[in-house]
C-alpha positions in Angstrom: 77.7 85.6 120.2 80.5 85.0 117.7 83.1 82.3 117.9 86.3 82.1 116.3 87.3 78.8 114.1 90.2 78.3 112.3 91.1 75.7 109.3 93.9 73.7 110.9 94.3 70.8 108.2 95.1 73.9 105.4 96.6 76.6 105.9 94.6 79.3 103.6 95.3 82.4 105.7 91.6 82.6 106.5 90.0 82.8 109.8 86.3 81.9 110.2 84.0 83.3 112.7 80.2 81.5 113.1 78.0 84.8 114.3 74.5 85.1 115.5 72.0 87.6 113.3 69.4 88.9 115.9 65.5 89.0 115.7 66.4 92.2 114.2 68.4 91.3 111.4 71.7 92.9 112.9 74.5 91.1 112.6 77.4 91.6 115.2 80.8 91.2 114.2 83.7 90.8 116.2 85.6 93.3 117.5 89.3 91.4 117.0 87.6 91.8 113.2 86.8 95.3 113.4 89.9 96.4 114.7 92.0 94.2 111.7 90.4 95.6 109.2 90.3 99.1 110.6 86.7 99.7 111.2 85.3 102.2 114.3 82.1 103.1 115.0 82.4 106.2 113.0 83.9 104.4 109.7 82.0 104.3 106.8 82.1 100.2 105.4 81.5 98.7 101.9 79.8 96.0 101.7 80.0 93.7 98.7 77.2 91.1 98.0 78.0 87.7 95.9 76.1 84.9 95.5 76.7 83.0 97.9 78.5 85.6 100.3 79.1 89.1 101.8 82.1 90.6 101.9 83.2 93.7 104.5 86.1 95.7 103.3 88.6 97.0 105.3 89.0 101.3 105.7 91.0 102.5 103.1 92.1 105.6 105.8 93.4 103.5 108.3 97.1 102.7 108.3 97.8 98.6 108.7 101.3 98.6 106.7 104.3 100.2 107.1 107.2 100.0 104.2 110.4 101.1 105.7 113.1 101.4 103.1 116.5 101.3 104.9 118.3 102.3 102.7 118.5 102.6 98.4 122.2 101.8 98.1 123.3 98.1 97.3 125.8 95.6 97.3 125.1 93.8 93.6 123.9 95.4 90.1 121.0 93.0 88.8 120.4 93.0 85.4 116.4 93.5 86.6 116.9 96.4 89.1 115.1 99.9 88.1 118.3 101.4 90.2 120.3 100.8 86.6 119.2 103.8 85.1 118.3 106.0 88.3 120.3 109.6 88.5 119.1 110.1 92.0 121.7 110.1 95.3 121.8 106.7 97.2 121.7 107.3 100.7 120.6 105.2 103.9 118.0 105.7 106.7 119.7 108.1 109.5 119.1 105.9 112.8 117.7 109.5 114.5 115.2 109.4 111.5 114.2 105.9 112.3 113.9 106.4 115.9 111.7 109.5 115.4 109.7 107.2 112.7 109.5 104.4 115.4 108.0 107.1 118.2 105.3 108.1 115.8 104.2 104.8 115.0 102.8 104.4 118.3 99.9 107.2 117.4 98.3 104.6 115.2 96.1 101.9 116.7 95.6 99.9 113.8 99.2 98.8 112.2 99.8 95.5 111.9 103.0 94.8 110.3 106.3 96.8 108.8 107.8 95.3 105.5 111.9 96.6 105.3 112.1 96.7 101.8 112.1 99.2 99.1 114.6 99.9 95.9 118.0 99.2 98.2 119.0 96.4 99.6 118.1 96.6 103.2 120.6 94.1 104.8 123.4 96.8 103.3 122.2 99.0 106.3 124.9 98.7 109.2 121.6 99.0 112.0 119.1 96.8 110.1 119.0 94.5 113.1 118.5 97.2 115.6 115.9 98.4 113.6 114.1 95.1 113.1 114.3 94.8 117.2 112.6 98.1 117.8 109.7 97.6 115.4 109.1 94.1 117.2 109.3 95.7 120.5 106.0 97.8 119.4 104.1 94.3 119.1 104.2 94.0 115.2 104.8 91.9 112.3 108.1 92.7 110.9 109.1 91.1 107.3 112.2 91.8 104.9 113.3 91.3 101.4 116.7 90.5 100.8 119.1 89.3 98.0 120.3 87.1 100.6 124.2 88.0 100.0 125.0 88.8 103.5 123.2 85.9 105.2 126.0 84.6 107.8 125.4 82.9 110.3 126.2 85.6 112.7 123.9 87.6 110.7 121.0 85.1 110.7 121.1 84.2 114.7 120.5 88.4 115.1 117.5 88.2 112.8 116.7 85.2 115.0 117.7 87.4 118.1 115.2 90.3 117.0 112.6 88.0 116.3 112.0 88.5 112.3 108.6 86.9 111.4 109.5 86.6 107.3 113.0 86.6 105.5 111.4 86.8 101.9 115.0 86.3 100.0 115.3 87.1 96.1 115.7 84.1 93.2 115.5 84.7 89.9 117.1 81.8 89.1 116.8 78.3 90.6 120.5 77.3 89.5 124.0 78.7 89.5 124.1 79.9 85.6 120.4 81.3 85.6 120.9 83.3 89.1 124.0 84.4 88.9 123.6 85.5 85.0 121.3 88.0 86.4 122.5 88.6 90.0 125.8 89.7 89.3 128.4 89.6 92.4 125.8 87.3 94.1 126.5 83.4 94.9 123.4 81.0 94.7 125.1 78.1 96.5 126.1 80.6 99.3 122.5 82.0 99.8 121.5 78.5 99.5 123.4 76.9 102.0 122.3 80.1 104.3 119.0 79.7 104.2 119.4 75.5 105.5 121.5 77.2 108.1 118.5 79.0 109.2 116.2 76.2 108.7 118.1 74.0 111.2 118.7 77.4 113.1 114.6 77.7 113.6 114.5 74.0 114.6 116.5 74.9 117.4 114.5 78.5 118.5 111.3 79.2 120.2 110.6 81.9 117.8 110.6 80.5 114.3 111.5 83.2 110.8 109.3 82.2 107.9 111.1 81.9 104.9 109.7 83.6 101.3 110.6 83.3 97.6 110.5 86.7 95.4 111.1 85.7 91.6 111.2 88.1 88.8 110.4 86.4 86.1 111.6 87.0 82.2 112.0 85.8 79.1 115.4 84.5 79.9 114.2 82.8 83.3 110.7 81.4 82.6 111.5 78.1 82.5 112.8 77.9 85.7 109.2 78.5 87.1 108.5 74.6 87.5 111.6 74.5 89.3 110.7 76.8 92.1 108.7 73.8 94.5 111.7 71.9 94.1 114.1 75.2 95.5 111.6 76.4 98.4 111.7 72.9 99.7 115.2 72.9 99.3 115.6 76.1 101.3 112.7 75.7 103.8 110.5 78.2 101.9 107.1 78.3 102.6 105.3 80.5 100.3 106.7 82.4 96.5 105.4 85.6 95.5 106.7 85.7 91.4 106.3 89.0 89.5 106.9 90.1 86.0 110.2 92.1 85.4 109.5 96.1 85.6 111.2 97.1 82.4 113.7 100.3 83.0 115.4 100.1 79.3 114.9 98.5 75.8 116.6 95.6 76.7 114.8 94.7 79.7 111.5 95.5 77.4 112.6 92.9 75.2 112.5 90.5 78.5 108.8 91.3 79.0 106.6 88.4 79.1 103.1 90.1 79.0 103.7 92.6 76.6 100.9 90.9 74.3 98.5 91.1 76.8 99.4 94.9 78.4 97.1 95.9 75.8 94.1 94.2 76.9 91.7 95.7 79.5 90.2 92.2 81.1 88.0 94.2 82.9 86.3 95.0 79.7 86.4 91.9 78.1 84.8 90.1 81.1 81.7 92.6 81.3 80.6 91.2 77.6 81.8 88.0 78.0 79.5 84.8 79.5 81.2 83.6 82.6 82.9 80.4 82.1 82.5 77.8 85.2 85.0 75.2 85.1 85.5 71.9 87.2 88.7 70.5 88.5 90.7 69.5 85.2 93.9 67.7 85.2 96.5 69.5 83.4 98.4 67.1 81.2 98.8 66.3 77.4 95.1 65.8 76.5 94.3 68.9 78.1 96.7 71.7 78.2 96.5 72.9 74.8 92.2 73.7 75.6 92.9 74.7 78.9 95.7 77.1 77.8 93.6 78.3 75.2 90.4 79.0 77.6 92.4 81.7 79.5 93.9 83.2 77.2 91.0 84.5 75.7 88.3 84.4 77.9 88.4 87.0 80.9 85.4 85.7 82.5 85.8 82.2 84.4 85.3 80.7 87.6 87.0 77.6 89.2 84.0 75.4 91.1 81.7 78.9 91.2 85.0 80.6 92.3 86.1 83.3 90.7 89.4 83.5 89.3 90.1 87.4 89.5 92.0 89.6 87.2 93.7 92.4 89.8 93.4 95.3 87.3 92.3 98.4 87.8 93.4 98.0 91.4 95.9 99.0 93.9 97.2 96.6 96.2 98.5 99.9 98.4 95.6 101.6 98.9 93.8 97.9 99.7 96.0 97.1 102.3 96.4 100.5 103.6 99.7 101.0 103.0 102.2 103.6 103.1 106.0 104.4 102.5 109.0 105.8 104.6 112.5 106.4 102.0 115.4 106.5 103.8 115.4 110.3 103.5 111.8 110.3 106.1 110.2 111.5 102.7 106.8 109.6 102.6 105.2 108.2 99.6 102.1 105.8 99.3 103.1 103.0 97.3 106.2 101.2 95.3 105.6 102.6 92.2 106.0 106.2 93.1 109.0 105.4 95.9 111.6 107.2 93.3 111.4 108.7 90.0 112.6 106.4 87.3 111.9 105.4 83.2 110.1 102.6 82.5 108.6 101.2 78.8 105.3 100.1 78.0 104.7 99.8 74.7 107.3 101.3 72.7 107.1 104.8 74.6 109.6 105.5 77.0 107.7 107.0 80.2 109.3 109.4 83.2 108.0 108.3 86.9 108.2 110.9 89.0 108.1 110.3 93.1 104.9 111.2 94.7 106.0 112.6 98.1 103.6 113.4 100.6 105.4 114.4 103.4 108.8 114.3 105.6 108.6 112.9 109.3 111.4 115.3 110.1 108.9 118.2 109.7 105.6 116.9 110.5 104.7 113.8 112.2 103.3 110.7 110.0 100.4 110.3 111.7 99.4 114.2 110.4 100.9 113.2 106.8 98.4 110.4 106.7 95.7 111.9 107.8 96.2 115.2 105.9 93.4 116.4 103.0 96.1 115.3 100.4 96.8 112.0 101.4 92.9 111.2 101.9 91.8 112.3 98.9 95.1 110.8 97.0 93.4 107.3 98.4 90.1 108.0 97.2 91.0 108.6 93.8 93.4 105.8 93.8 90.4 103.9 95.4 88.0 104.7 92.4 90.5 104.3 89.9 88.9 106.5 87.8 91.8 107.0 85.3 92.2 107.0 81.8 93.5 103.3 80.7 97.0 104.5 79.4 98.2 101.0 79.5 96.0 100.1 77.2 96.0 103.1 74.9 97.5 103.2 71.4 100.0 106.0 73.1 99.6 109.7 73.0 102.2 112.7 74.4 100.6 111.7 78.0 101.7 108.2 78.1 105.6 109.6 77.9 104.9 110.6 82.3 102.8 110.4 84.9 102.0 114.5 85.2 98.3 114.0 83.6 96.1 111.5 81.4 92.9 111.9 79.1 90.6 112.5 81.9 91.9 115.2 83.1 93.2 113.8 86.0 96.6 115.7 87.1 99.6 113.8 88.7 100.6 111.7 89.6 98.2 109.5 87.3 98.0 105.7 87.9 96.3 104.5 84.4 99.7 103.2 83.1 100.4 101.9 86.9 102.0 97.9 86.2 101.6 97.2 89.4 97.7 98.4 89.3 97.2 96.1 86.5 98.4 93.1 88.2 102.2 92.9 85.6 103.9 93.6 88.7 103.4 92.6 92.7 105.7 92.7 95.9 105.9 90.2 98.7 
């Protein structure tokens, strides 16, 4: 017998079950947990044993996330946007295309949630709320990322209307000069004063729209990173998801803040390296400078027996068994292959090019996913047996993702920033 408890005094996104092992030694689990993380009586598990716990991963081959990206035009130029140096055509999502995509999504059995994101701004999109409203009406979590220009009220009570679960809304600065320096066209008090409209607005609704912070930060903006707390309460924010800048030219190089540390392979470090197990330590002025210190060089501690993880030689896609719809139906499996684009690490300019796997207007998603390709595209990603490019003095393969050292052929993810932890998405 298993019962569900849940921690009510903190929210930690965690669910506990207690379970029963039999005489046996079997151990059922529950099937509201097989079914979340995508697990059948045919899938093959992995099991990882800690110390003091065992932990069930989810299958990598069944679909749980869907990124819908509206559209790739926009209404502002931010100094941070890869879209600067792009010489593809913009274009939105045709609302036939969407329907179809919609229709196909009901051959799956274990999505849980669509994100409407992607390299566009997807507010810009004239059906956006239509769209939101159909995706709900299929009994799923439905989240967007916004730059928050178009936020009227009108616009806010439809997103109310269509029952949005999370509005995460873009800062990358928590005052006028700072945001609007690097959003230009965009007005912070604007956004500001839209989001306490929809605070007061969810005071007032059965269904409620969580609010999110993305911020990008740089150089220029890194001090405004003890300010955040301050703006989510101000705004009715709930949770901030910050990410390194994603560096498209020199200059935005220049903004990089980890670039002395893109080098470093902590996953190497910490196999040599004695693990570290630290107490609760104030930070303040006796302690920061040790404490700073401590991480910076040692790749191998744990908070109270907890480990504090490096995500490196990882993809958050392939985890969380996720996929990509462009606005053009082309399918892709994660953010970092969505378009083809330059970026810098190190001092070598390197060509993305987009990974597509498919088109829902020829062949149904469902048959993209599961096709050889896609499968073993996720097992390779899965293994991450790549060559570490990002760590690499630089050779002629470092300049595109086509092939690396280990004879892996594109697209290669060895050089992939968001692999390595530099950059995440909400």
């Amino acid at each position: 017998m298993t019962t569900k408890k849940t921690n009510n005094d903190i929210n930690l996104g965690e669910d506990f079950y207690n379970v029963t092992i039999t005489k046996e030694g079997f151990l059922t689990i529950p099937k509201a947990v097989l079914k979340k993380l995508g697990l059948t009586n045919a899938s093959k598990a992995k099991l990882i044993l800690r110390e003091d716990r065992v932990e069930l991963l989810a299958n990598i081959h069944s679909l749980a996330k869907v990124y819908i990206e509206p559209t790739s035009k926009c209404n502002l130029a931010c100094k941070t946007c890869i879209r600067n140096n792009w010489d593809e055509p913009m274009g939105e999502m045709d609302i036939k295309i969407f329907d179809r995509l919609v229709e196909q999504l009901k051959d799956f059995e274990d999505v849980q949630s669509v994100m409407f994101g992607g390299f566009g701004e997807p507010t810009y999109h004239k059906d956006i709320l239509y769209m939101i409203g159909r995706i709900k009406s299929l009994g799923l979590k439905v989240e967007m990322v916004t730059n928050g220009t178009l936020l009227d009220e009108k616009f806010i009570n439809g997103l109310i209307e269509n029952r949005l679960d999370t509005l995460w809304v873009s800062f990358d600065g928590v005052n006028v000069d700072n945001f609007e320096d690097v959003r230009k066209g965009a007005n912070f008090n604007q956004i500001v004063n839209s989001l306490r409209y929809l605070e007061k607005a969810n005071e007032g609704s059965s269904h409620k729209i969580e609010v999110g912070i993305a911020f990008v930060v740089t150089k220029g903006n890194v001090n405004d990173l003890k300010k955040i707390p301050h703006l989510a309460w101000r705004v009715g924010a709930k949770k901030i998801s910050v990410s390194n800048v994603l560096p498209y030219d020199r200059g935005m190089r220049e903004q990089m803040l980890y670039e002395d540390i893109v080098s470093i392979d902590p996953m190497i470090y910490a196999s040599v390296e004695p693990m570290i197990n630290i107490p609760r330590i104030p930070i303040n002025n006796i302690t920061q400078e040790a404490l700073c210190s401590l991480f910076k060089f040692n790749h191998n501690i744990s908070l109270l027996s907890h480990r504090l993880n490096i995500s490196t030689q990882t993809c958050k896609f392939i985890k969380e068994r996720c996929t990509f719809i462009r606005w053009d139906g082309k399918v892709v499996p994660c953010m970092g292959l969505l378009h083809s684009y330059t970026t810098y690490i190190h001092d070598f300019e390197r060509c993305i090019d987009a990974y597509i796997l498919g088109d829902i207007t020829a062949i149904s998603l469902k048959d993209i996913w599961n096709s050889e390709e896609y499968l073993s595209f996720r097992e390779k990603v899965d293994a991450f047996d790549f060559s570490p490019c990002h760590s690499c003095g630089g050779c002629d393969n470092l300049q595109s993702n086509k092939e690396d050292c280990f004879g892996n052929i594109f697209p290669v993810c060895g050089a992939c920033l968001w692999a390595h932890g530099f950059i995440q998405c909400p």
